[in-house]
C-alpha positions as CSV (number, residue, x, y, z in Angstrom):
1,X,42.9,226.9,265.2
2,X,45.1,226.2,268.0
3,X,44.2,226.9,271.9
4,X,45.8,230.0,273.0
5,X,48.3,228.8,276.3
6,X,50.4,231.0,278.5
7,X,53.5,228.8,277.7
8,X,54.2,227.7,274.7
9,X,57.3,225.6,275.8
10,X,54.6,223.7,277.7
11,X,55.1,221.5,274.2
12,X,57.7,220.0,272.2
13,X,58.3,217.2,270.5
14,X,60.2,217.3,267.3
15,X,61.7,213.2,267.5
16,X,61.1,210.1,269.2
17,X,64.2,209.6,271.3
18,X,65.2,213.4,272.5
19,X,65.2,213.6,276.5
20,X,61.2,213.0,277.2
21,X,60.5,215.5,280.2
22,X,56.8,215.6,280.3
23,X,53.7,213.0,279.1
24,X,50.2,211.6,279.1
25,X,48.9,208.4,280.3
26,X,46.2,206.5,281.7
27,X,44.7,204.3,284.0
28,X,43.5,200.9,282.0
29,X,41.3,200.3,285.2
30,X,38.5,199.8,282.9
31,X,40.4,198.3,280.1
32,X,38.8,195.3,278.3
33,X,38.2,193.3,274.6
34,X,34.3,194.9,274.5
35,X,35.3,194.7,270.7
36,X,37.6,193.1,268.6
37,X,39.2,196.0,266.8
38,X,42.8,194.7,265.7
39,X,44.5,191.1,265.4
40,X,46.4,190.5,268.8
41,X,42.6,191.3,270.6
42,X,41.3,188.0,268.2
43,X,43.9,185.7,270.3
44,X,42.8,187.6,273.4
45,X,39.0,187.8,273.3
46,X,38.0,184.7,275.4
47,X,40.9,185.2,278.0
48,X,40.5,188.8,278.1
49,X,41.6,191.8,280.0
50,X,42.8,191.3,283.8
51,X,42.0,194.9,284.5
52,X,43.4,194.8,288.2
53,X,46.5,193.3,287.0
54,X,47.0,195.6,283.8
55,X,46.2,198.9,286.4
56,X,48.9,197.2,288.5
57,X,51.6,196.7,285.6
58,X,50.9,200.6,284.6
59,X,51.3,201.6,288.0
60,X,54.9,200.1,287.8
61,X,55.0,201.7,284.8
62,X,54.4,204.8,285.9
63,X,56.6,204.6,289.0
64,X,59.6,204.3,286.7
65,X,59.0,206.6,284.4
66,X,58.6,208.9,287.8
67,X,62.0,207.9,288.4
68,X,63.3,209.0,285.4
69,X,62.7,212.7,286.2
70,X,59.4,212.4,283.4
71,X,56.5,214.3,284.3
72,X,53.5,212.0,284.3
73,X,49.7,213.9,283.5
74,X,47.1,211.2,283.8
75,X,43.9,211.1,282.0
76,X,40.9,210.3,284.1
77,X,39.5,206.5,283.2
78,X,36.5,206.3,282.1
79,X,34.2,203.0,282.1
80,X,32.8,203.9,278.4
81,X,36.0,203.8,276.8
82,X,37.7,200.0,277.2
83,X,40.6,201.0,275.2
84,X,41.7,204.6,276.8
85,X,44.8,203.6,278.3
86,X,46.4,203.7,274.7
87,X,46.5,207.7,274.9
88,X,49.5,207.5,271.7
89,X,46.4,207.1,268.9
90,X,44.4,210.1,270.4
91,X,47.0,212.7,269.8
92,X,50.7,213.4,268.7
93,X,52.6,216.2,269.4
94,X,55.0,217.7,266.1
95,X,56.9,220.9,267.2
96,X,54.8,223.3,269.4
97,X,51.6,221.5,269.0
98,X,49.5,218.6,270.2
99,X,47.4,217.5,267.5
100,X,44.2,215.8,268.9
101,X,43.7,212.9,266.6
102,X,40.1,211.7,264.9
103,X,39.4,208.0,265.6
104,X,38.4,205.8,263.1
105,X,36.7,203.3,265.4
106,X,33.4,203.9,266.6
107,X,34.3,202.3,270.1
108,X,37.4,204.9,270.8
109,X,35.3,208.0,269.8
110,X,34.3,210.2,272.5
111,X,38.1,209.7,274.1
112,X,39.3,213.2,272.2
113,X,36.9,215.1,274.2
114,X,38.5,213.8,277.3
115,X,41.9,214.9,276.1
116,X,41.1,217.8,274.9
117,X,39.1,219.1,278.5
118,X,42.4,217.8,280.3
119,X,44.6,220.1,277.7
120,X,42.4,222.8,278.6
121,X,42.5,222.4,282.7
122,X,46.5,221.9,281.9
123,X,46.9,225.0,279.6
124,X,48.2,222.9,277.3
125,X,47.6,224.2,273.3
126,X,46.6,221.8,270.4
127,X,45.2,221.7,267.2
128,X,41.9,219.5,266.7
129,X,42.0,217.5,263.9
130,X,38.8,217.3,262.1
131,X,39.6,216.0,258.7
132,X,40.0,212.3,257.5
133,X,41.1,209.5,260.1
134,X,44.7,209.5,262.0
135,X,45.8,208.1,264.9
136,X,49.0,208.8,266.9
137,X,50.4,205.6,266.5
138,X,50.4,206.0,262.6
139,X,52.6,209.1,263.3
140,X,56.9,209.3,263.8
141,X,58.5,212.3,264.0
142,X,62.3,212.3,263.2
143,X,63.5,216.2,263.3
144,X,61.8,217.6,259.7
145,X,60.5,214.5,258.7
146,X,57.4,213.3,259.6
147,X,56.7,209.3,258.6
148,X,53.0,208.5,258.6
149,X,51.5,205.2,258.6
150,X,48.7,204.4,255.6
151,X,46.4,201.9,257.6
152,X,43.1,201.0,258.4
153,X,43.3,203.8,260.9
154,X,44.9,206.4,259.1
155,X,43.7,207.9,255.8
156,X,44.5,210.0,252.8
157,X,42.6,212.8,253.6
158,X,43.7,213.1,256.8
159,X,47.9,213.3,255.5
160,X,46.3,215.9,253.2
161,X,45.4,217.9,255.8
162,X,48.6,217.4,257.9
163,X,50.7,218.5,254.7
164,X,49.0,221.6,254.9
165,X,49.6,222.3,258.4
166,X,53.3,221.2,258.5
167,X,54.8,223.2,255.0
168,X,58.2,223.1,257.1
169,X,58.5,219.2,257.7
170,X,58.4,216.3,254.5
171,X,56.0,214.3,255.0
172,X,56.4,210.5,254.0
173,X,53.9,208.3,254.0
174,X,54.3,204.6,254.3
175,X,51.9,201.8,253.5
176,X,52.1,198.9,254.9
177,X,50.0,195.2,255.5
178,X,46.6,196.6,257.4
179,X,46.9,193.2,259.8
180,X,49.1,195.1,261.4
181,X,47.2,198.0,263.5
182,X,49.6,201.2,263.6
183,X,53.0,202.2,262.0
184,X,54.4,201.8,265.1
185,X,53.8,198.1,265.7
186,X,56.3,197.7,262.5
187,X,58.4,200.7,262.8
188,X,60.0,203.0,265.5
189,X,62.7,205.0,265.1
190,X,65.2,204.9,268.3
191,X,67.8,207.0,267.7
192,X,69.2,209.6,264.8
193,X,70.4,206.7,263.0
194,X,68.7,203.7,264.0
195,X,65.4,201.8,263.9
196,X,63.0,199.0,265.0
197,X,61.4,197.1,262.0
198,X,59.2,194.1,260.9
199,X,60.1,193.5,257.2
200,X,57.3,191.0,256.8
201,X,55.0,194.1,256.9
202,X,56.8,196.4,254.8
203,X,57.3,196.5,250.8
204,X,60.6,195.8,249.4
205,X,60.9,199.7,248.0
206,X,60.0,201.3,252.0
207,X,62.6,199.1,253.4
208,X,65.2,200.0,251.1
209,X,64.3,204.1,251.4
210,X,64.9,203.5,255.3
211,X,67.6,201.5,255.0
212,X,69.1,204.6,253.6
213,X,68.2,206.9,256.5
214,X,68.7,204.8,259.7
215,X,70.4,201.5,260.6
216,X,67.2,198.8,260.7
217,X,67.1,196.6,263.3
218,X,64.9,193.8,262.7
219,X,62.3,192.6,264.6
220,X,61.2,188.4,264.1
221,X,57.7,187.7,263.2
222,X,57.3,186.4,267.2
223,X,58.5,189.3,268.8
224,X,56.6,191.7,266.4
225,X,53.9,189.7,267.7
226,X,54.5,190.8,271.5
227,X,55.3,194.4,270.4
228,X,58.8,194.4,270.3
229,X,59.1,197.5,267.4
230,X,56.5,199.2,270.1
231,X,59.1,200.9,272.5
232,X,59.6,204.0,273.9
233,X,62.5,205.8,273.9
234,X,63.3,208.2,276.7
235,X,66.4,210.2,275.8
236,X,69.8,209.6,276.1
237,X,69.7,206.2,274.8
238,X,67.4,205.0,277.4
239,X,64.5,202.4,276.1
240,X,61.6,200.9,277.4
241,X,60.8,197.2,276.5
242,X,59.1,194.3,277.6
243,X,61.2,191.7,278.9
244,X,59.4,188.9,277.1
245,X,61.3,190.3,273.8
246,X,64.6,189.8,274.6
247,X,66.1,189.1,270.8
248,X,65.3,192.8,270.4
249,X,66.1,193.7,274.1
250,X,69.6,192.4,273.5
251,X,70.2,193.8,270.4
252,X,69.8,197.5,271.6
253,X,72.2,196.5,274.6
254,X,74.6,195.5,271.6
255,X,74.2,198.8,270.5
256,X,75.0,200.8,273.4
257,X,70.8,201.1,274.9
258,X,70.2,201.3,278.3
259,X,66.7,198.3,278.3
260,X,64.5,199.6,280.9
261,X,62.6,196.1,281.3
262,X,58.8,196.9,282.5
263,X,56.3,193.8,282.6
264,X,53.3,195.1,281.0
265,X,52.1,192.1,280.2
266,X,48.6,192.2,280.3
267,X,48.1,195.3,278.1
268,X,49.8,194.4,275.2
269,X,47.0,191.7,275.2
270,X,45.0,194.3,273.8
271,X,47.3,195.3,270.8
272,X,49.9,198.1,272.4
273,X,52.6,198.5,274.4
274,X,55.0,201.3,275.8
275,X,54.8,203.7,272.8
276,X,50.7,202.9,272.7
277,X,50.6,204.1,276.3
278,X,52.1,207.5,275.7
279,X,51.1,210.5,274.7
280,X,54.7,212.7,274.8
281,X,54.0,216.5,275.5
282,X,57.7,218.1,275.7
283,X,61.2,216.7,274.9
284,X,64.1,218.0,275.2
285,X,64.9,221.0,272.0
286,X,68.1,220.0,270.3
């Protein structure tokens, strides 16, 4: 069931580009490769995680999103849980509730518990998911539809159990290749009408179903490679993106995007980037 809270319009979320007011990181000060759970960690293993330097890039991070008049809730690091700084896979917010996800990796579980104590101390409500695998990053919310990823994080049994918790919203599931570690690596939706995607993970029958719903913009195998589907959009046509994907960057200046160009350079070594890092609690109702 979901936690009783003395104010529901503490949550919100009912797109991925309304005016983002409020959200959840957190520290990667103990971020590392312990275990090599998705592709972009297989090129990074030897090198691996500066964790100084990736704490000092989120700081930045942070510090703008600050500036942007977002609310910034932080989750407290812990040293058993390498990969907690991508808060997006451990819980997605549709409407009034924050789902708390169920990890498929044996190396991320325990991280739900510490999301779900902060949502308690915060009054925040949410609905823990105990059914099947899904992670946040599998989930994108555009008004009454909800897209959700088929991958090696995600599951059937899971999306069963979301279609019975969401009878107002369609749910459409897309597969796509599972070298490729979340829906959102390969597609974002930016706007009403337009959207980030890698074709070279997608059948020929999902690209044309989006292609009637949203203008694609598409991302090259090289960027897709450095995350450049993996924004986060802020509201108001505001985006963040890495600078070292600038094919993409320009592209959404093309199209009338203000680029808010953060290095996180070091984290995305790990296999996420801005949307990864976020967990959105309340956007803007419209």
């Amino acid at each position: 069931m979901v936690t009783a809270s003395t104010n529901q319009s503490n949550v919100f979320c009912n797109s991925e580009y309304e005016t983002l007011h409020k959200v959840i990181l957190c520290p990667p000060e103990y971020m590392a490769i312990k275990e090599v759970i998705n592709e972009t960690q297989k090129q990074y293993k030897n090198e691996n995680i500066d964790s100084e330097l990736a704490t000092k890039q989120h700081k930045d991070f942070i510090k703008v999103l600050e500036n942007q008049g977002i609310e910034v809730i932080l989750i407290p690091p812990s040293e058993k849980y390498p990969e907690q700084v991508f808060t997006r896979d451990i819980g997605f917010t549709i409407g009034n509730t924050l789902f708390v996800a169920e990890m498929a990796k044996e190396i991320r579980l325990g991280e739900e518990q510490v999301l779900k104590d902060l949502l308690k101390e915060k009054g925040i409500p949410f609905y823990d998911l105990t059914k099947g695998y899904i992670e946040g990053g599998d989930v994108i919310v555009n008004k009454n539809t909800v897209y959700i990823g088929i991958s090696s994080r995600t599951n059937a049994k899971a999306v069963e159990q979301m279609k019975s918790l969401l009878h107002e919203y369609e749910i459409i599931t897309i597969p796509f290749d599972e070298k490729y570690l979340h829906l959102d690596c390969v597609f974002n939706i930016i706007s009403p009408n337009e959207a980030l995607y890698f074709p070279g993970a997608l059948n020929r029958n999902t690209i044309d179903q989006l292609k009637t719903q949203f203008q694609l913009i598409e991302v090259t195998e090289e960027e897709q490679f450095t995350l450049g589907t993996n924004v986060l959009s802020i509201g108001q046509k505001r985006v963040f993106s890495l600078p070292i994907n600038p094919n993409v960057n320009n592209r959404m200046k093309e199209l009338g995007y203000s680029v808010i160009e953060v290095n996180i350079s070091e984290i995305i070594k790990s296999g996420g980037s801005f949307r990864c890092c976020t967990l959105p609690v309340l956007r803007e109702r419209n």
